[in-house]
MILUMMI-316595 format. One line per 4 residues: number of its first residue (from 1); for each residue x, z, y of C-alpha. Coordinates in nm, 2 decimals, always signed. Example, Ala and Ser with C-alpha at 12.3 -4.5 7.8 and 13.67 -1.06 7.14 Angstrom:
residues 2
1 = +1.23 +0.78 -0.45  +1.37 +0.71 -0.11
***
This chain:
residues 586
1 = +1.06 -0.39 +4.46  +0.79 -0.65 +4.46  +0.66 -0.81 +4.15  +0.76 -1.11 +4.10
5 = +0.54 -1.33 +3.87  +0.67 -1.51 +3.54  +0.65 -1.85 +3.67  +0.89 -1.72 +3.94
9 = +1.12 -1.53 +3.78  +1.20 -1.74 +3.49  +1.21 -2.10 +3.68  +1.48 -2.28 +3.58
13 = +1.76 -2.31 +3.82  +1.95 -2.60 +3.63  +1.89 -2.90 +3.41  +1.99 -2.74 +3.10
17 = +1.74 -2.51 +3.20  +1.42 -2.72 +3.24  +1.20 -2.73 +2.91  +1.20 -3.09 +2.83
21 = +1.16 -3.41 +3.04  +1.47 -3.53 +2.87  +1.43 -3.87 +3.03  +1.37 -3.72 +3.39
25 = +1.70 -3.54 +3.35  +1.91 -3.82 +3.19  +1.84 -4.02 +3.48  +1.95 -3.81 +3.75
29 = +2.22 -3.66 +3.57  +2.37 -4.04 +3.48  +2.31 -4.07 +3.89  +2.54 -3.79 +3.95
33 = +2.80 -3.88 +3.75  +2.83 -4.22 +3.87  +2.76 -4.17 +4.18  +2.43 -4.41 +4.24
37 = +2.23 -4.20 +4.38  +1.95 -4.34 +4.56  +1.79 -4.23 +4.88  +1.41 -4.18 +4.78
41 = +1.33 -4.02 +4.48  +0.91 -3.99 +4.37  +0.83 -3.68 +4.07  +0.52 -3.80 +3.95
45 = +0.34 -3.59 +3.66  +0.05 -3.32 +3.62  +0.03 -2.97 +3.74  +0.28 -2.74 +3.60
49 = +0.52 -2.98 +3.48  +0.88 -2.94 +3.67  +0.82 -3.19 +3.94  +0.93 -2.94 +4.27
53 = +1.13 -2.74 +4.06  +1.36 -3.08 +3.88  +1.37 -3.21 +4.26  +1.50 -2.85 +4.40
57 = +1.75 -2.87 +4.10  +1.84 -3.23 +4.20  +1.87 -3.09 +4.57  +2.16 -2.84 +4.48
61 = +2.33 -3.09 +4.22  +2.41 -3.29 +4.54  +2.49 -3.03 +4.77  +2.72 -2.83 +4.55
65 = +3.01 -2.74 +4.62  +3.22 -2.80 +4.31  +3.01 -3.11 +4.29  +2.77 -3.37 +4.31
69 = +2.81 -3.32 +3.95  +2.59 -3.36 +3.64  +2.45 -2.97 +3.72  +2.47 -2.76 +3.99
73 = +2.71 -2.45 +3.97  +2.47 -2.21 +4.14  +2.75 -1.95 +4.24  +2.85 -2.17 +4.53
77 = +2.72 -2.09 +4.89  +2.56 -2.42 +4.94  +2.39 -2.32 +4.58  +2.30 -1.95 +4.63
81 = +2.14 -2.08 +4.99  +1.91 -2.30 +4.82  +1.83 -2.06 +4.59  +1.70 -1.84 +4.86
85 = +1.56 -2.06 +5.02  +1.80 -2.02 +5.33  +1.94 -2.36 +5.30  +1.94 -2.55 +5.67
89 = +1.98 -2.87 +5.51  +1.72 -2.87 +5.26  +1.39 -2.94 +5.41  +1.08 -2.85 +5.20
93 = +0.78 -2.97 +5.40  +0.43 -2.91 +5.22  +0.23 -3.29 +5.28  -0.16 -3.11 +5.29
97 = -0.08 -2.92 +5.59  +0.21 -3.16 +5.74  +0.03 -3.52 +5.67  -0.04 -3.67 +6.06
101 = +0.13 -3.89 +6.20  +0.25 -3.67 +6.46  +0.43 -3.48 +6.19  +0.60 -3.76 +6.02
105 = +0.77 -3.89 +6.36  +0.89 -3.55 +6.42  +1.07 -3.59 +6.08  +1.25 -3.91 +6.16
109 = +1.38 -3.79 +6.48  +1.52 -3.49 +6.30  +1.65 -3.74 +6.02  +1.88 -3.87 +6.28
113 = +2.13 -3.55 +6.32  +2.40 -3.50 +6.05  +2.37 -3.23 +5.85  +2.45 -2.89 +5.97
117 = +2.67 -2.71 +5.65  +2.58 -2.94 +5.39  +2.69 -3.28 +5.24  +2.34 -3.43 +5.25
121 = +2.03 -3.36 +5.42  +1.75 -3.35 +5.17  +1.37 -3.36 +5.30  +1.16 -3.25 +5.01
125 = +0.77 -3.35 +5.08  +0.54 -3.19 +4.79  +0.20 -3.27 +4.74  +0.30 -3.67 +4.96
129 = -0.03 -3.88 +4.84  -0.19 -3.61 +5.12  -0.01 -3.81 +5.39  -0.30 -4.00 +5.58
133 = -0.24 -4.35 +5.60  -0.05 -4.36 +5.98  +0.16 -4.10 +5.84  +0.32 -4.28 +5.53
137 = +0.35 -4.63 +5.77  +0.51 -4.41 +6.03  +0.74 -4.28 +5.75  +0.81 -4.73 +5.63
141 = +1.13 -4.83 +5.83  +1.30 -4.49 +5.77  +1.23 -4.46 +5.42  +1.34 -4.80 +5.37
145 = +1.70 -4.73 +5.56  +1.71 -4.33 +5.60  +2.05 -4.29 +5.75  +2.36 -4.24 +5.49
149 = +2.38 -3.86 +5.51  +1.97 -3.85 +5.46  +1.77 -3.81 +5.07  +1.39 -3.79 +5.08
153 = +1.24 -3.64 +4.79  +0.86 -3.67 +4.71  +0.65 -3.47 +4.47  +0.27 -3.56 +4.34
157 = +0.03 -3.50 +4.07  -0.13 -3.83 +4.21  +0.11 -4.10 +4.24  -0.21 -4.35 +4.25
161 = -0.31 -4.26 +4.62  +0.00 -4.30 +4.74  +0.07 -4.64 +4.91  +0.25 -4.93 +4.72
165 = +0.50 -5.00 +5.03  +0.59 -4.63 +4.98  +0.63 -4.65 +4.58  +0.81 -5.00 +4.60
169 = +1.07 -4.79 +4.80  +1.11 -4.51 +4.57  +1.24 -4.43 +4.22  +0.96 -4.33 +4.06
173 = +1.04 -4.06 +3.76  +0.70 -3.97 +3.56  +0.73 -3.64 +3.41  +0.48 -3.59 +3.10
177 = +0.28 -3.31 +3.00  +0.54 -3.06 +2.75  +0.43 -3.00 +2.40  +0.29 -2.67 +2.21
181 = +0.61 -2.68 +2.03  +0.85 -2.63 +2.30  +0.59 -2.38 +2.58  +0.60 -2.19 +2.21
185 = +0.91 -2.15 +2.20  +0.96 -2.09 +2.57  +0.69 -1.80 +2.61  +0.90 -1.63 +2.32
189 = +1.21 -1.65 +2.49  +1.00 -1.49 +2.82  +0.84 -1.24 +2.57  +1.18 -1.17 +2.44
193 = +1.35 -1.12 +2.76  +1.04 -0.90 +2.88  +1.06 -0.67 +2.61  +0.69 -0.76 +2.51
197 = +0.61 -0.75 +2.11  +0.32 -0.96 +2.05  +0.11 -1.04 +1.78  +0.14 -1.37 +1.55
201 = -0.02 -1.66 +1.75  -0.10 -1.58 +2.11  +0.21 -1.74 +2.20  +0.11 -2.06 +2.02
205 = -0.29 -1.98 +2.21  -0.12 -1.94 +2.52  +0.06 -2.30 +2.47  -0.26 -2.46 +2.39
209 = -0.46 -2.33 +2.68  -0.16 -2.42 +2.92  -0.26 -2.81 +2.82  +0.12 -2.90 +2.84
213 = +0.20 -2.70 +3.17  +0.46 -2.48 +3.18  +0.38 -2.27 +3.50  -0.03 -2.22 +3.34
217 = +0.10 -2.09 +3.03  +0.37 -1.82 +3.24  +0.04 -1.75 +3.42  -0.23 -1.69 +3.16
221 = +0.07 -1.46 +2.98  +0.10 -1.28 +3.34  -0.28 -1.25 +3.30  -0.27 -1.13 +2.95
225 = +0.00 -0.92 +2.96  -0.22 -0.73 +3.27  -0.47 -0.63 +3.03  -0.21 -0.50 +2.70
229 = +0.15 -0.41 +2.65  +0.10 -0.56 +2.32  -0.13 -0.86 +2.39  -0.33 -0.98 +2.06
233 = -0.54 -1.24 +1.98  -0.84 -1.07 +2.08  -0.72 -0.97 +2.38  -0.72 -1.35 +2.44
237 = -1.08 -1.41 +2.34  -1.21 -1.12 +2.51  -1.04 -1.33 +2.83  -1.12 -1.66 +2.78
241 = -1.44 -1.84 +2.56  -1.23 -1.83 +2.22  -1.03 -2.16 +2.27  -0.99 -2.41 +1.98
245 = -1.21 -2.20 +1.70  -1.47 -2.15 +1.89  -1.46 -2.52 +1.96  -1.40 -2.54 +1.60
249 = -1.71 -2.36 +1.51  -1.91 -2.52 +1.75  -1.85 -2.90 +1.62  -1.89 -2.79 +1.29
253 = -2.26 -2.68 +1.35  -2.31 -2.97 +1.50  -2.18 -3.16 +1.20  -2.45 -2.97 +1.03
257 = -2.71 -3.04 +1.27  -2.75 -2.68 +1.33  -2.92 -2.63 +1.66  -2.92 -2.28 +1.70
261 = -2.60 -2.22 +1.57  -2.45 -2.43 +1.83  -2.66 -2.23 +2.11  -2.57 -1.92 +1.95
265 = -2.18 -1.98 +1.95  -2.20 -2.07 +2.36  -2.05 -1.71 +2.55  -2.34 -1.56 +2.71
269 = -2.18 -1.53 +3.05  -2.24 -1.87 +3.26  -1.94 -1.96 +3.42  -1.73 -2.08 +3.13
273 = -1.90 -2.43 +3.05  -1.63 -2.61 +3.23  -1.40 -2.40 +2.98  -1.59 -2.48 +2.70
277 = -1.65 -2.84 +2.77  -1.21 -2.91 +2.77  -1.14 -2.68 +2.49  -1.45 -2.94 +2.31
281 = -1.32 -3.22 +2.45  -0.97 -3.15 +2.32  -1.04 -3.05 +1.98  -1.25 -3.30 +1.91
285 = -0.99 -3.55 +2.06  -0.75 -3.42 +1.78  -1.00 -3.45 +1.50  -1.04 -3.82 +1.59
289 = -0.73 -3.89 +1.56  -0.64 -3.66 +1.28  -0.87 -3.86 +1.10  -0.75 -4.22 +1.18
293 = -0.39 -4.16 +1.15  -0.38 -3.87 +0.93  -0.28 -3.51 +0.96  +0.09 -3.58 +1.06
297 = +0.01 -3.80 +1.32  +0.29 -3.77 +1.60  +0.00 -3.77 +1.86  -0.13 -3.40 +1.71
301 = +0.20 -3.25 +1.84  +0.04 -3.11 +2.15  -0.25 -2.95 +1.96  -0.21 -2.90 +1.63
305 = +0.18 -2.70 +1.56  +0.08 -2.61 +1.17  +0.01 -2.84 +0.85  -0.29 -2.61 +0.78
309 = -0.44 -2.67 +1.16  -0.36 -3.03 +1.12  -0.54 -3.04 +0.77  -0.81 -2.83 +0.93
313 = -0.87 -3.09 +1.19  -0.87 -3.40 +0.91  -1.15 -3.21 +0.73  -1.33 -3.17 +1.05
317 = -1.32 -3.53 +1.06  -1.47 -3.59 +0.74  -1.74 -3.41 +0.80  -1.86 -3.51 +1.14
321 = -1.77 -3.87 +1.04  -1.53 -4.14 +1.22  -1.84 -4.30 +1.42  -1.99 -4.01 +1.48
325 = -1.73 -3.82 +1.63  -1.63 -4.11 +1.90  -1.99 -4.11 +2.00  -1.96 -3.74 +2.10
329 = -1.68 -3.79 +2.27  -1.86 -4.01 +2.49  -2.09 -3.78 +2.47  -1.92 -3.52 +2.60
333 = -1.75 -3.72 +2.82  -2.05 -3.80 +3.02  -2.15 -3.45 +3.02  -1.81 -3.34 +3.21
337 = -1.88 -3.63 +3.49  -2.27 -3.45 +3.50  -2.10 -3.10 +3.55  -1.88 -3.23 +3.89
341 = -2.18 -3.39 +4.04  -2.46 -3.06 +3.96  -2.25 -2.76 +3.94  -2.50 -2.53 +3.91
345 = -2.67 -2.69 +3.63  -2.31 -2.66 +3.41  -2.51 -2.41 +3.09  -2.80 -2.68 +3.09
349 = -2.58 -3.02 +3.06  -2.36 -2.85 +2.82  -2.66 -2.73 +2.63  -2.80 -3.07 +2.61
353 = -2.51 -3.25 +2.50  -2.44 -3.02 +2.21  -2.83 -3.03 +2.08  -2.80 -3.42 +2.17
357 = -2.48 -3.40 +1.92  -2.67 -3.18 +1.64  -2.94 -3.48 +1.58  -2.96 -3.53 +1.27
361 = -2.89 -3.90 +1.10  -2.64 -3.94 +1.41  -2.40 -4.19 +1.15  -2.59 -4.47 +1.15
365 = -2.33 -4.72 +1.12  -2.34 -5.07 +1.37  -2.32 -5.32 +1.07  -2.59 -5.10 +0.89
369 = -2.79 -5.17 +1.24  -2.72 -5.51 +1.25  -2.89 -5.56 +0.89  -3.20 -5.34 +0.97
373 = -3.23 -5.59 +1.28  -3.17 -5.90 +1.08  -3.42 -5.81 +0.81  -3.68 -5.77 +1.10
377 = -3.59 -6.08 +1.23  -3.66 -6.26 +0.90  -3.99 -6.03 +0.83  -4.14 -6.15 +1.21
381 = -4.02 -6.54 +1.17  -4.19 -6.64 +0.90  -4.11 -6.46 +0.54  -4.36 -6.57 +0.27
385 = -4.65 -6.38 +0.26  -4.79 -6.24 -0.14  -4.84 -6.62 -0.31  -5.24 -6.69 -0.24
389 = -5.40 -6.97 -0.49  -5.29 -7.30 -0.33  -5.60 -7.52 -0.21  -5.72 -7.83 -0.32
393 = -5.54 -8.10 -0.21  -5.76 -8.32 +0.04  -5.86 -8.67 -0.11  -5.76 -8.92 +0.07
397 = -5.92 -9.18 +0.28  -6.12 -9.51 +0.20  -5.86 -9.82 +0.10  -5.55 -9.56 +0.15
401 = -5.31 -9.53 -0.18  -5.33 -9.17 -0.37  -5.03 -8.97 -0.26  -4.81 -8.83 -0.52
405 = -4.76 -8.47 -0.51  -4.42 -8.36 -0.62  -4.37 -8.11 -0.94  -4.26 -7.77 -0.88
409 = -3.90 -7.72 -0.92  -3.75 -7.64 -1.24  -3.73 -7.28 -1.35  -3.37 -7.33 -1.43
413 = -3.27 -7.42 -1.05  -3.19 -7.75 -1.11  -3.17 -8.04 -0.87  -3.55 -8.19 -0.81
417 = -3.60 -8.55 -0.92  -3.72 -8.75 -0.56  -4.09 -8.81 -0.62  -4.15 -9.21 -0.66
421 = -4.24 -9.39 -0.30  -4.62 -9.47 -0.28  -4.72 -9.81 -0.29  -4.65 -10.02 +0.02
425 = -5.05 -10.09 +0.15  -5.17 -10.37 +0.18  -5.18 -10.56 +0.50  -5.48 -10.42 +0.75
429 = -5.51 -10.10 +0.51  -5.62 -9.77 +0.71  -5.25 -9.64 +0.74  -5.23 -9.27 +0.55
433 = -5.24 -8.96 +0.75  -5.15 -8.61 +0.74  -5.43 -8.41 +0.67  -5.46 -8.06 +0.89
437 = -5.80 -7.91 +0.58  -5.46 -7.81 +0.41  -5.23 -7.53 +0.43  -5.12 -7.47 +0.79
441 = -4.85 -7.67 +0.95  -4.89 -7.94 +0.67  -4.61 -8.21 +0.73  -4.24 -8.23 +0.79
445 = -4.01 -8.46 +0.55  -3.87 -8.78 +0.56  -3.85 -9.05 +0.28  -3.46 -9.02 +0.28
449 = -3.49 -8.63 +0.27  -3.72 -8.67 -0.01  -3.49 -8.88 -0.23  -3.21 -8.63 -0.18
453 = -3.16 -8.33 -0.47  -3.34 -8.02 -0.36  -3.18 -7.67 -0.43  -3.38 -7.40 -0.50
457 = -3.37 -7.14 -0.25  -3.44 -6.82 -0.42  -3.16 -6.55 -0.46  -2.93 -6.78 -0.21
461 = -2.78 -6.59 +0.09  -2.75 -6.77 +0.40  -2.45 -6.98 +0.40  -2.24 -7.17 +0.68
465 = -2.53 -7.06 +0.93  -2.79 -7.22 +0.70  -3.14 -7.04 +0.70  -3.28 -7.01 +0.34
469 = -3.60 -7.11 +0.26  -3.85 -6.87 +0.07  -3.81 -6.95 -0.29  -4.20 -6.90 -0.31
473 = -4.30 -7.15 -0.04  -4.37 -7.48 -0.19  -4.29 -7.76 +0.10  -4.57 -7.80 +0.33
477 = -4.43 -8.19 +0.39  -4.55 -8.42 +0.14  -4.57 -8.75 +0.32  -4.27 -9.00 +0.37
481 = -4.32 -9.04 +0.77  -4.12 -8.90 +1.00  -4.37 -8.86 +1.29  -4.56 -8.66 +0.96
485 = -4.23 -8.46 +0.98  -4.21 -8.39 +1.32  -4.55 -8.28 +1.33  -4.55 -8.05 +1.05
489 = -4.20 -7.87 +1.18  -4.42 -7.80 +1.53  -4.72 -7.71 +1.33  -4.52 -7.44 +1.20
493 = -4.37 -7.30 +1.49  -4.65 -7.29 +1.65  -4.74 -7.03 +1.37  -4.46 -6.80 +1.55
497 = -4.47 -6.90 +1.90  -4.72 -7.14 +2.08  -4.53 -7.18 +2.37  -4.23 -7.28 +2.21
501 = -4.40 -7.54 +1.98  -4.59 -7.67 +2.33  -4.21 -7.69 +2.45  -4.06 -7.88 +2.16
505 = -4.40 -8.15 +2.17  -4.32 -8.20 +2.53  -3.95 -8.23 +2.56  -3.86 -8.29 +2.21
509 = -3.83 -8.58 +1.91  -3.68 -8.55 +1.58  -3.39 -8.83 +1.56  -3.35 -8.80 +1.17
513 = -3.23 -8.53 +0.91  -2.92 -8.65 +0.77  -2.68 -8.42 +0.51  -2.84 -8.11 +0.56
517 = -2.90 -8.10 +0.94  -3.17 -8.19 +1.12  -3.13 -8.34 +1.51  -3.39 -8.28 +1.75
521 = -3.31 -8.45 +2.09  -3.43 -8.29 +2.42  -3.52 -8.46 +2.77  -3.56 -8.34 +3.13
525 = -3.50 -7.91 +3.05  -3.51 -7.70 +3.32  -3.26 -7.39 +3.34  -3.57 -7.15 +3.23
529 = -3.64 -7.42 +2.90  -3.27 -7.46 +2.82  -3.25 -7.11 +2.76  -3.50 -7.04 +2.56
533 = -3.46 -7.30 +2.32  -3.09 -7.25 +2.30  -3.11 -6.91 +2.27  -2.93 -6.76 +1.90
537 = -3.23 -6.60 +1.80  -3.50 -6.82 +1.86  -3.28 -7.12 +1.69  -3.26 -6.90 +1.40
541 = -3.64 -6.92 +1.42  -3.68 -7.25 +1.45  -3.44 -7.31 +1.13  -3.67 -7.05 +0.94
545 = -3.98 -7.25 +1.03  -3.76 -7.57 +0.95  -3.68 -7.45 +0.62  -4.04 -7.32 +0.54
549 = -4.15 -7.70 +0.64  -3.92 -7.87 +0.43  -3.85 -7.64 +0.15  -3.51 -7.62 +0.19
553 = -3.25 -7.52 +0.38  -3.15 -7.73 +0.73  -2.93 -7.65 +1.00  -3.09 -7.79 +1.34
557 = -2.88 -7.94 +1.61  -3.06 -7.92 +1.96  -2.92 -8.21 +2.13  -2.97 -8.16 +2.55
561 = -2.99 -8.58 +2.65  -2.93 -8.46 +2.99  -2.60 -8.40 +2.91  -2.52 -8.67 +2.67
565 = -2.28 -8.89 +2.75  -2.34 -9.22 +2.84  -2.35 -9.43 +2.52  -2.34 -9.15 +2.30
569 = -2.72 -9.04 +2.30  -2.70 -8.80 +2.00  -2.48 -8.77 +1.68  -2.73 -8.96 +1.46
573 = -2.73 -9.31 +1.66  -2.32 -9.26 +1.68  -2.34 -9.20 +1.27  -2.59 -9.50 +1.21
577 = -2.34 -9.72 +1.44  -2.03 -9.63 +1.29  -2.22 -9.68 +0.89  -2.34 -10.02 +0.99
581 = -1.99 -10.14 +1.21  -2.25 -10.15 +1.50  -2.22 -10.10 +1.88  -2.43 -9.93 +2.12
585 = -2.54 -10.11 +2.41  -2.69 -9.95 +2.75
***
């Protein structure tokens, strides 16, 4: 007699039968016993999962003669025929090779006859989203209302590519992938029943390389069982690349950052990178997880079946490190979508992901990044050069009064007492003015910012989206005018950027500086201006150069008049209006 292969010999030919899908089988059962039993039927699920053989199962349940029942009796002839496959009445009709049109009206003229021995007539189309298009609207108005004696029942790994008009007239059952646990414990009932002793663990390695299919792990022990009575766990790496510790071994020299060790742990024969990349893929899947929901995670069940694997995977964790590892998954990821598209290249993509993964200082955290960027933002716009001798002030002109220059502030950090206003001049006087022999980008204060306590900026971090100003930087704004203000603030952008200070002299006016903010209205932007002067990063800027001006810290509030409302011009007039019980008149 023939061999007959595991898969075959041991498919279930019942419900109680069927290694899990619990769910799947409550819901046809419960449609069997009370008789609501639809007439379209959809097994969705991967490879290897139960879908034809739960839908051949179903078949007999209906057509049995002591039935329909909750399970079918299998020593019935209506049974024993389907079994055989000698059943009249049960249809199986394979959708690659049967998917035209042609095929599918062939089917609904048959659908039309009553059944020739059995209670129902059962069409059973496997493989259905490789019905073309014609063929599944062909297939609409019958599926829709099949006549009373008729069942369709469809079978797919990709329920996706099959149309919506088809699913919405379908019961769609979604059988999942089976755990280690339970193909385990199947392969040692198979084992037992085979008379096959084998060593500790390559039923568990079987279970793990079947990826939660039931029919690939009957088929790799079919394979294995070829090669040794009394299959061992070296008989299993000898036929496949080494499974979960050689991906173990492999992530773990790339935690080290040992190149070579990583090349060195690859099998020599090309041909097994696709094998190599999965059993990566997977294990490093499980060590993420393992180390962001712990070792007894639920979702380690199809991987990991013992506390020591599960605590081996958590250490793997802690070494690799929680960013690291998701960026190798991308990693790896990206390498899998390289191997579909060049084949033939498999050994060198995998090759370069794995020495891309063994960099070294690969844990470089975002927020960690995100400082190092922000200190570099602070280093290019404008942080204090070492202190240079300040220079003489300038003397001031013929007939003008002597300006007072402010005292430092005190050591302690105390508020600064407002330096006295100069004496009004008298009438026809030469009006003071800023003097540009000083320090660069001298001016920029107000007489109402002056009178206001000053806090000294040194050690302060930056606080509601305030810029600090250097603690070492005395204020380079030492008039009370605020066109002397204005022009020191663009003096000292144009210290950074030119073209921005040739922007803000053009388009821009200081309004007033009022509680710590500083209002700069805007006029007639284009798109290109608007965006670079409302851009996060070069306001930032700006508030540096602010702060550096003034010698404290401001917040500045761009104001765009071109979309002011009428009336409202900026926040300043609006505040001096409502202080004085004013009104603002066009």
């Amino acid at each position: 007699m023939a061999y007959v292969v595991l898969a075959r010999k041991y498919r279930p030919g019942s419900f109680a039968e069927v290694v899990g899908q619990e769910e799947v089988k409550r819901t046809l059962q419960g449609a069997l016993e009370a008789d609501r039993v639809g007439h379209a039927y959809l097994f969705a699920g991967p490879r290897g999962t139960g879908k034809t053989t739960t839908a051949r199962i179903f078949a007999k349940a209906l057509n049995c003669e002591q039935g329909p029942g909750p399970e079918p009796c299998n020593a019935c002839a209506r049974c024993k025929a389907a079994d055989s496959g000698a059943e009249a009445d049960l249809v199986e009709i394979d959708g690659a090779s049967n998917n035209g049109v042609e095929h599918v009206r062939s089917l609904r003229d048959q659908a039309a006859y009553a059944p020739m021995e059995a209670r129902t007539k059962i069409y059973l189309v496997d493989e259905v989203h490789m019905l073309s298009k014609s063929a599944f609207n062909a297939l609409l108005k019958t599926l829709e209302e099949p006549p009373p004696h008729v069942k369709f029942l469809f079978a797919t790994t990709e329920p996706h590519r099959v149309l919506d008009t088809i699913l919405s007239r379908c019961q769609v059952l979604k059988l999942t992938p089976l755990s280690e646990e339970r193909i385990t414990a199947r392969l040692d009932e198979v084992f037992a029943a085979e008379g096959v002793e084998a060593e500790d663990g390559v039923t568990r390695e079987l279970a793990r390389r079947a990826r939660g299919g039931m029919r690939d792990a009957l088929s790799l022990a079919d394979q294995v069982l070829a090669r040794a009575s009394r299959p061992t766990l070296a008989d299993l790496s000898a036929l496949d690349n080494g499974g979960s510790r050689l991906a173990a071994q492999v992530l773990g020299a790339a935690a080290r950052a040992d190149k070579a060790a990583v090349l060195g742990l690859l099998p020599a024969d090309e041909g097994r990178e696709g094998e190599v990349l999965a059993d990566l893929l997977d294990h490093l899947r499980a060590a993420v997880v393992a180390g962001l929901c712990g070792p007894n995670a639920p979702q380690l069940a199809s991987h990991a079946a013992t506390p020591e694997e599960r605590e081996a995977l958590a250490e793997l964790a802690r070494r690799i490190g929680q960013a690291r590892a998701e960026l190798w998954l991308t990693d790896l990821l990206q390498a899998r979508e390289r191997m579909r598209l060049l084949p033939a290249h498999g050994r060198v993509i995998l090759e370069a992901a794995l020495l891309e993964m063994a960099r070294d200082e690969q844990g470089v955290g975002v927020a960690d990044l995100i400082q190092r960027l922000e200190s570099l933002e602070q280093r290019w716009g404008g942080a204090p050069a070492p202190r240079a001798p300040q220079p003489a002030a300038p003397s001031a002109p013929a007939g003008a009064p002597a300006r007072e220059v402010p005292a430092p502030p005190p050591a302690g950090g105390g508020a600064v007492p407002a330096p006295a206003r100069p004496p009004e001049a008298a009438p026809g006087a030469a009006r003071p003015q800023a003097s540009s022999a000083g320090a660069p980008g001298a001016a920029v204060a107000q007489a109402a910012v002056a009178e206001r306590p000053v806090r000294e900026a040194q050690g302060k971090e930056e606080v509601a989206g305030q810029v600090s100003a250097p603690a070492s930087a005395p204020p380079r704004v030492r008039t009370n005018s605020a066109q002397d203000a204005w022009e020191g603030f663009l003096s000292t952008v144009a210290e950074r950027s030119e073209s921005t200070r040739d922007l803000l002299a053009k388009r821009g006016r200081l309004l007033g500086l009022d509680e710590g903010t500083a209002t700069v209205q805007l006029r007639g932007l284009s798109d290109a201006e608007r965006g670079q002067l409302f851009d996060t990063r070069n306001r930032r800027r700006l508030e540096q150069a602010l702060a550096t001006a003034l010698g404290r810290p401001l917040r500045l509030e761009l104001q765009d008049a071109s979309q002011a409302q009428a009336g409202a011009e900026d926040a300043f007039t609006q505040k001096v209006a409502s202080r004085f019980g004013a009104r603002i008149e066009e």
